[in-house]
DOLOKE-546007 format. One record per residue (C-alpha): residue in one letter; x, y, z; residue number from 1. Coordinates in nm, 2 decimals. Layout:
<atoms>
   code        u        v        w   pos
      A        X        Y        Z   NUM
...
</atoms>
This chain:
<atoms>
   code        u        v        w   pos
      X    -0.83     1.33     2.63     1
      X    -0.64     1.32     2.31     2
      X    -0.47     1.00     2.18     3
      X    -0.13     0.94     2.00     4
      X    -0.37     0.81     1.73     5
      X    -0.57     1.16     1.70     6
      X    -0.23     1.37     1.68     7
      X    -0.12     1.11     1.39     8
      X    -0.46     1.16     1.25     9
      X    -0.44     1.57     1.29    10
      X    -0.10     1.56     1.14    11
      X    -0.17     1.37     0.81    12
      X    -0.44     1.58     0.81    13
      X    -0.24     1.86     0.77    14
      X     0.04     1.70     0.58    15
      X    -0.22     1.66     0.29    16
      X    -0.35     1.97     0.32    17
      X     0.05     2.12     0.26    18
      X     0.14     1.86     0.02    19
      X    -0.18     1.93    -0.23    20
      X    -0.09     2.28    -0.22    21
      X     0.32     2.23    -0.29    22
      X     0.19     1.98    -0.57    23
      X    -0.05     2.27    -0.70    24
      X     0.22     2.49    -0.69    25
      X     0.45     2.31    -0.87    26
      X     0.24     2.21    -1.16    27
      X     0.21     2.59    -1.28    28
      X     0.54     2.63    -1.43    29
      X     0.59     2.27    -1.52    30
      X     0.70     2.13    -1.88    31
      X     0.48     1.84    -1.87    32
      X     0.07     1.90    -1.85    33
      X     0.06     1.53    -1.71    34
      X     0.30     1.62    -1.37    35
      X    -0.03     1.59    -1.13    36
      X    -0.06     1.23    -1.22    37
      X     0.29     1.19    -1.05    38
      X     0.13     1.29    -0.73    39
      X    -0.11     1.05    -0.79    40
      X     0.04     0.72    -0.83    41
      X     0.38     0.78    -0.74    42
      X     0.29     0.84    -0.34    43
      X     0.00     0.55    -0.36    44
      X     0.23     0.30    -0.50    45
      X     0.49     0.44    -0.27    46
      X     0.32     0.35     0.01    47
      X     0.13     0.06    -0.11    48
      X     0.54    -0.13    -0.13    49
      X     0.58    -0.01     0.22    50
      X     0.24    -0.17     0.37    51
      X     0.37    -0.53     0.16    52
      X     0.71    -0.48     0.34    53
      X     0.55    -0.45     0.66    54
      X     0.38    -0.76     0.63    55
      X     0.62    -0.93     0.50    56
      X     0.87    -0.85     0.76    57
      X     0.54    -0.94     1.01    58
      X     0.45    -1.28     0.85    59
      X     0.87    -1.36     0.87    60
      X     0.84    -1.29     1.31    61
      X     0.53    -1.47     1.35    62
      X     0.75    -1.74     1.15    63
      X     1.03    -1.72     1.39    64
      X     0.81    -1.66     1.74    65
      X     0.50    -1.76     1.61    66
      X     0.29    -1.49     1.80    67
      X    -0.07    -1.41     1.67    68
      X     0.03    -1.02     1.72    69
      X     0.30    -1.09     1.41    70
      X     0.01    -1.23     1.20    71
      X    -0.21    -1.00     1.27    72
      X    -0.02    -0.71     1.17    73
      X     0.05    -0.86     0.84    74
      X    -0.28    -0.91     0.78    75
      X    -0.37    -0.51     0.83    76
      X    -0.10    -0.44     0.66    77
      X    -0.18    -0.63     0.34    78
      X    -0.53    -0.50     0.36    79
      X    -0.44    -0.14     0.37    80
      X    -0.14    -0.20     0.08    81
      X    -0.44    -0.35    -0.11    82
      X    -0.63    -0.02    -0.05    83
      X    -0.31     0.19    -0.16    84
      X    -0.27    -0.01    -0.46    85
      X    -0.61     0.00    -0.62    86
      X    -0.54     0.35    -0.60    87
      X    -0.22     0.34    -0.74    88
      X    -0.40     0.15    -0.97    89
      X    -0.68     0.33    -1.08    90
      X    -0.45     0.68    -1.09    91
      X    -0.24     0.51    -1.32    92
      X    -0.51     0.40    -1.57    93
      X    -0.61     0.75    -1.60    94
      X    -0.28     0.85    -1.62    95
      X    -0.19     0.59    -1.90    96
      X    -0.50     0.68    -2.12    97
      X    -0.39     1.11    -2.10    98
      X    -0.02     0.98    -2.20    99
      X    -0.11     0.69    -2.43   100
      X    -0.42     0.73    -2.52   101
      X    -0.60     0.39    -2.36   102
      X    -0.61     0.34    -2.00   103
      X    -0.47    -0.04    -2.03   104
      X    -0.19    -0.15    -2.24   105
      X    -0.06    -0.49    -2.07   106
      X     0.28    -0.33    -2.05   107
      X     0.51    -0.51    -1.83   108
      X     0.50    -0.28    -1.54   109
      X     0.11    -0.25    -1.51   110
      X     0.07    -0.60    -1.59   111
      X     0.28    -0.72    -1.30   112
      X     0.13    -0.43    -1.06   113
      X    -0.20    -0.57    -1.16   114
      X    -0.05    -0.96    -1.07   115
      X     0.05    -0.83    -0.72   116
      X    -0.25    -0.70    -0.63   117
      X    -0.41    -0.99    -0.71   118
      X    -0.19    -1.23    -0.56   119
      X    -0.21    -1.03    -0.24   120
      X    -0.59    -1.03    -0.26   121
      X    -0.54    -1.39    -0.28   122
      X    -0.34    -1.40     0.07   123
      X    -0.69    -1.24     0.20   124
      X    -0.86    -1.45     0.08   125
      X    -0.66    -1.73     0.25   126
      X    -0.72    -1.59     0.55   127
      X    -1.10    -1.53     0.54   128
      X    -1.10    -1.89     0.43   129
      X    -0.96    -2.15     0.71   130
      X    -1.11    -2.09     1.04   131
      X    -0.81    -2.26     1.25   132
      X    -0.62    -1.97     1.40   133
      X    -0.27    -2.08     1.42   134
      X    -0.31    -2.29     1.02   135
      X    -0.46    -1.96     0.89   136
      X    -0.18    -1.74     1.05   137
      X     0.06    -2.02     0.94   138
      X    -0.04    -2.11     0.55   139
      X    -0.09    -1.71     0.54   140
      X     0.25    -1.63     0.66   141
      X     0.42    -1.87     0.39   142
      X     0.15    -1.73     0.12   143
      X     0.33    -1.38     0.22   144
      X     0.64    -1.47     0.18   145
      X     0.59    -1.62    -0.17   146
      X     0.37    -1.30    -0.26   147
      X     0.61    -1.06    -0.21   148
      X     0.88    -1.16    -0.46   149
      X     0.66    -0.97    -0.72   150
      X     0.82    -0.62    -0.61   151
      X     1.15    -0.69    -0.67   152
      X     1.00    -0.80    -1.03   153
      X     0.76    -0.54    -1.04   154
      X     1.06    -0.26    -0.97   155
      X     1.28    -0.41    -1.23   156
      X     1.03    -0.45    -1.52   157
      X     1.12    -0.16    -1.68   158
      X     1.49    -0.28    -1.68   159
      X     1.45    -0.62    -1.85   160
      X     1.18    -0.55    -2.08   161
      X     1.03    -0.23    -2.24   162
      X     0.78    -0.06    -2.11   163
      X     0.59     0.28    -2.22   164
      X     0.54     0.33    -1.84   165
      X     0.69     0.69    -1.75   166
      X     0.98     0.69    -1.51   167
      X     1.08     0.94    -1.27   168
      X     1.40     1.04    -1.51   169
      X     1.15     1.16    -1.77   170
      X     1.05     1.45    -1.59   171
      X     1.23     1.75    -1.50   172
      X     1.33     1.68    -1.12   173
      X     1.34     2.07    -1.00   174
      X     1.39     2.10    -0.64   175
      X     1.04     2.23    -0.59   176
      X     0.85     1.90    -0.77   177
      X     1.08     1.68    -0.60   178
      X     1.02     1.86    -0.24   179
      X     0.62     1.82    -0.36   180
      X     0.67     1.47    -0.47   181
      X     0.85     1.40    -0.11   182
      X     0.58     1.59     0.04   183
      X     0.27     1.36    -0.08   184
      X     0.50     1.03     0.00   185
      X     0.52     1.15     0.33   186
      X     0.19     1.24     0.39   187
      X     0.00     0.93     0.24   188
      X     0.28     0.72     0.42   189
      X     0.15     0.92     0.75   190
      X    -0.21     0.91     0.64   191
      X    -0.08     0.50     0.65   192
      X     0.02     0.50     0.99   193
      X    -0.28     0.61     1.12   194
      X    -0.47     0.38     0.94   195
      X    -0.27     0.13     1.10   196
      X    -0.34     0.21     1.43   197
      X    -0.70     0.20     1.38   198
      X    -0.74    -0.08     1.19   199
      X    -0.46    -0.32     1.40   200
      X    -0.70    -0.18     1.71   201
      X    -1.02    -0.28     1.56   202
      X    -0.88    -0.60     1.44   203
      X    -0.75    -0.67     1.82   204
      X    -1.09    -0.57     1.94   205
      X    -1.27    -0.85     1.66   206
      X    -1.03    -1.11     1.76   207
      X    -1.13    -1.07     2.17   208
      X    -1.51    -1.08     2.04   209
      X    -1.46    -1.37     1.88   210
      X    -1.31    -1.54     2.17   211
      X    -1.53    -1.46     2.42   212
      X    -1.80    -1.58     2.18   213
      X    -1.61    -1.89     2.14   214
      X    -1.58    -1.94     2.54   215
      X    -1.98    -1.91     2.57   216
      X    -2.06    -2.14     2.34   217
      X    -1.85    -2.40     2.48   218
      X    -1.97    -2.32     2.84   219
</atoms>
């Protein structure tokens, strides 16, 4: 019998499959021999805010109802932004050192990108590190919260100070890039929700292990 999670899965598949090809198609007339690279980063990154905004908004109702389902959907969610964004990451770099000749120049915008993916390693790392349920979901929640604020700063870095980074207004928009650039968003962010599924499942299973193991030892 096939699942909701299998369809997902078949139609990211092929999402990705039609989005590669549109972004293939659209680099051969472009003006700019770096417009792969926007397919690249821009859908990873794109993605990468929505999974932080997810658990944000997560952390926020296990806040208000405190319900472990809340806090564990943050916690996938972070996990899989932090997957999203090394890749955003690592596209970048390359991208950075075929624009500018070095794949790291501290500027602003990578330099804060860089800062939130740390800091959200960090809220991770919190919760592999206290073993109480409700203080992890609790002090993780809070951590969340606090982490977050670096989009907003992250997005308006290349308003307040100058920055080499390339912005979308730098290339020339034609309606057949920006249906390929819409095309990979939507396809990584679909590529996301399957991941979702999966991992919130295999989490769910982990945490009913781990109380069952818990109940026989106590027995």
């Amino acid at each position: 019998m096939i699942n909701k999670r299998n369809i997902i899965l078949v139609i990211a598949v092929a999402m990705c499959v039609v989005a590669s090809y549109a972004a293939y198609a659209s680099t051969v007339s472009a003006e700019r021999g770096d417009i792969y690279f926007l397919y690249l980063h821009v859908p990873p990154i794109s993605v990468c805010y929505l999974a932080f905004s997810i658990s944000l908004i997560a952390s926020i109702a296990f806040l208000a109802k405190r319900k472990l389902v809340y806090d564990r959907t943050a916690e996938v969610s972070a996990m899989l932004g932090l997957v999203y964004g090394a890749v955003a990451l690592i596209a970048g770099a390359i991208w950075a050192k075929s624009t500018w000749g070095a794949y790291w120049t501290w500027n602003p915008k990578q330099t804060i990108t860089l800062i939130l993916w740390i800091a959200y390693m960090g809220y991770v790392s919190i919760k592999l590190s206290i073993g109480n349920v409700e203080k992890r979901a609790l002090v993780g929640a809070v951590y969340n919260i606090l982490a977050f604020f670096l989009i907003p700063l992250n997005y308006l870095s290349a308003m307040l100070w100058w920055t080499p980074h390339t912005t979308l207004s730098e290339f020339t928009m034609t309606p057949q890039i920006m249906a390929a650039l819409l095309l990979n968003i939507v396809a990584a962010a679909t590529f996301f929700v399957y991941l979702m599924i999966t991992a919130s499942e295999v989490k769910y299973l982990e945490e009913r292990v781990n109380v069952l193991i818990y109940k026989k030892g106590g027995m």
